[in-house]
N, C-alpha and C positions, 0 to 999 in steps of 0.2 A: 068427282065427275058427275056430270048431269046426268038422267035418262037418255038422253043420244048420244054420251060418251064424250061428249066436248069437256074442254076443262075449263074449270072456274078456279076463280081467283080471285077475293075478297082485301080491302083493305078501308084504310082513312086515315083521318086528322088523331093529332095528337090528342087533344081533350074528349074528341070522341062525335062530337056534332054533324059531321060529314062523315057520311059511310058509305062504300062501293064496291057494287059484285060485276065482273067481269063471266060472260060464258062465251069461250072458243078461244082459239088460237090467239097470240100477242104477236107482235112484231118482235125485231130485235132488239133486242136491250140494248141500249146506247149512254155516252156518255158524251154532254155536250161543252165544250171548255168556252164557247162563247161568251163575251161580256156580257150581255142580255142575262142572260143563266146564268152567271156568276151573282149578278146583282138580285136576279130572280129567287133565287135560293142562298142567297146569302153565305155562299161555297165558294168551293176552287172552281165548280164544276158541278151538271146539274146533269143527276142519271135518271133514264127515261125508258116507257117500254111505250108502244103504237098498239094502242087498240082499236083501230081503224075496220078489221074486219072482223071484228068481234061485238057484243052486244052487252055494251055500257050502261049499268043501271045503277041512279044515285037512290039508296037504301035508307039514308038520314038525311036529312040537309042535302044543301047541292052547294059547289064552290060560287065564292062571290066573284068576280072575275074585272084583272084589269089589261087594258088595251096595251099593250106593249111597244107596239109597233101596229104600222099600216095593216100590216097580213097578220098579227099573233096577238093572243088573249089569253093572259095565266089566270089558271084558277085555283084559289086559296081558300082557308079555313076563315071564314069572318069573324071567329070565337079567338082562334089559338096562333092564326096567321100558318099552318101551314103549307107550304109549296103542295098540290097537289096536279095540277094540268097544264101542259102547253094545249092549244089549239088553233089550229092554219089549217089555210080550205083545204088543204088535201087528210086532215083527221085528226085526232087526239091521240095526244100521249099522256100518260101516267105517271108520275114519281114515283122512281123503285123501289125507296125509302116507305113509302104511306101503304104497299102490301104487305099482308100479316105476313105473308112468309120471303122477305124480299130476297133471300139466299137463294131462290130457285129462278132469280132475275138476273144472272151473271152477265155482265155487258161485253157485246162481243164487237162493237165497233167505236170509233169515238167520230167527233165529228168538232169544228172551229179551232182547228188547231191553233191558226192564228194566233188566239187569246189566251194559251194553254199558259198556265204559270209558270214560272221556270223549277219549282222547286217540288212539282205535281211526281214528276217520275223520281224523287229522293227519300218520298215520306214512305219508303218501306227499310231505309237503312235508318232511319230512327229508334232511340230507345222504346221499346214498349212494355206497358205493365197491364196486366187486368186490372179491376175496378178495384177489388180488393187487396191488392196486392204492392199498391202505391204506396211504399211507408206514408207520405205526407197527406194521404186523403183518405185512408180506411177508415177512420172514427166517423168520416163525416159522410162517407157511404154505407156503414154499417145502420145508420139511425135515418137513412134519407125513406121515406116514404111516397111514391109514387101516386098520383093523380093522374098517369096518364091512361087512356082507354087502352086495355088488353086487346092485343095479337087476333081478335076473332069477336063477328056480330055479337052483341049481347039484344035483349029486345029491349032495354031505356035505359040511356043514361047521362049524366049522371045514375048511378043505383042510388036507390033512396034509402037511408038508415035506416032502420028498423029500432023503436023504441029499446033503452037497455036501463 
């Protein structure tokens, strides 16, 4: 929480180049099944929060931004490519996915039905395994090393190695 009790919420790009702190209230978490979005985020479906009345500030980088449409302008990681912002005259929204803590962004409406896949409302009667728990991919997640920027600001990075 800030000084005035507003709450912040911090996030970014996967390699870490673009970073962003939100202070105050979001909108509602949504979920938008539109083609746009789908092609947008390279998903079934692109989940979003409105920070429209809140106080948006790009902390590393700033997304490089393509024109979508007449009214809409996404904005992406120009490093790692990715999805971070829709924006339309009436304000920005977020990818819930690019907040450090995106579990506390539970989507509570969807929106384009229209374009919804047909197989969106099934993927919870699928088999599921944890990461490690796949007989057929544990060796190759046991030894995988991540590059991607951690859950939370750091002040540079890449971090730089230090002599060994």
């Amino acid at each position: 929480m800030s000084l005035d009790n507003r709450p912040i919420y911090t996030g970014g790009c996967q390699c870490g180049a673009v970073r962003f702190r939100v202070e105050g209230a979001l909108g509602k978490p949504s979920i938008c099944h539109c083609r746009m979005c789908q092609k947008a985020f390279g998903n079934f479906f692109a989940p979003l929060v409105s920070v429209t009345n809140s106080d948006l500030k790009w902390t590393r980088g700033e997304p490089k931004r393509f024109q979508s449409s007449n009214h809409v302008k996404r904005g992406f990681c120009s490093e790692c490519g990715t999805p971070l912002t829709y924006e339309a005259p009436d304000g920005i929204a977020l990818a819930i996915g690019a907040f450090d803590e995106p579990e506390d962004l539970a989507p509570t409406v969807q929106w384009g039905l229209e374009d919804k896949l047909p197989y969106v409302d099934t993927l919870h009667d699928l088999p599921g395994y944890t990461s490690e728990s796949d007989p057929d991919s544990v060796e190759f997640v046991k030894t995988m090393r991540s590059y991607q920027h951690p859950d939370y600001d750091t002040d540079e990075w890449p971090v730089k190695e230090t002599g060994k």
